[in-house]
N, C-alpha and C positions, 0 to 999 in steps of 0.2 A: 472665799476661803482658798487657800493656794494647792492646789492638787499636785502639785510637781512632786514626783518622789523620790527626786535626787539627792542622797546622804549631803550635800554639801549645802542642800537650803533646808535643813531642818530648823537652822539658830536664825532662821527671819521669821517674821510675823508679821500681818496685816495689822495696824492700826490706821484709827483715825482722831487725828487731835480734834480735842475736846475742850481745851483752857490755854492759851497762850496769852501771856501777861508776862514781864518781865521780871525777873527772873525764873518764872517756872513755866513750863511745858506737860500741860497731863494729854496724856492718849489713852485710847479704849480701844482693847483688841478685838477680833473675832467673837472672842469667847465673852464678849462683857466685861472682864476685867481691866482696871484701871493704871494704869502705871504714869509713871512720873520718869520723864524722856529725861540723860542726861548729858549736858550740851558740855561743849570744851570753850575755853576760856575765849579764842577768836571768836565763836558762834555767837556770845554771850554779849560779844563788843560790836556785831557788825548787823546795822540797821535794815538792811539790807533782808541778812537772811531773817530777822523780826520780821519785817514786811510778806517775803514770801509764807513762812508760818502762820501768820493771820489768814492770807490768799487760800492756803490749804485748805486750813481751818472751816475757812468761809463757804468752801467748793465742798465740803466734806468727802473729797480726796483718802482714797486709801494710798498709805505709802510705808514702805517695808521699814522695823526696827528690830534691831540685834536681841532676841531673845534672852539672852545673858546679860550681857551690859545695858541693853535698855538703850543702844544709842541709834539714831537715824544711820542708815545707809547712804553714801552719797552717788551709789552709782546704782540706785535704782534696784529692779527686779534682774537684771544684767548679771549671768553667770560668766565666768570668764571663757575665751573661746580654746575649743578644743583642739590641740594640738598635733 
């Protein structure tokens, strides 16, 4: 579970995919609840990152998704650096 209590990572969550099949993505959070990951039209075309989502999948890998929109992070747990 993500202990960080900094107001700017409230809108991420730990999931870990659960169903990866083409075209859908389900993940399971923290909390048990299921959600349906929603991917952008490049993601959807590139074999690539299919492949890697399987890999995740398979490692049962936790990795951060947008509370709100439900989408993967691409930069990780990675806060921006402080200035």
């Amino acid at each position: 579970m993500l202990l960080d209590t900094d107001p700017k990572i409230k809108n991420i969550t730990a999931v870990q995919l659960v169903k990866v099949t083409y075209p859908l993505v389900i993940a399971k959070t923290e909390d048990g609840e299921f959600v349906k990951v929603k991917l952008s039209d490049d993601q959807l075309q590139d074999p690539l990152f299919w492949d890697t989502l399987k890999n995740i999948r398979k490692s049962q890998l936790w990795v951060p998704l947008g509370r709100h929109f439900h989408q993967l992070l691409s930069n990780d747990w990675l806060m921006p650096a402080a200035q």
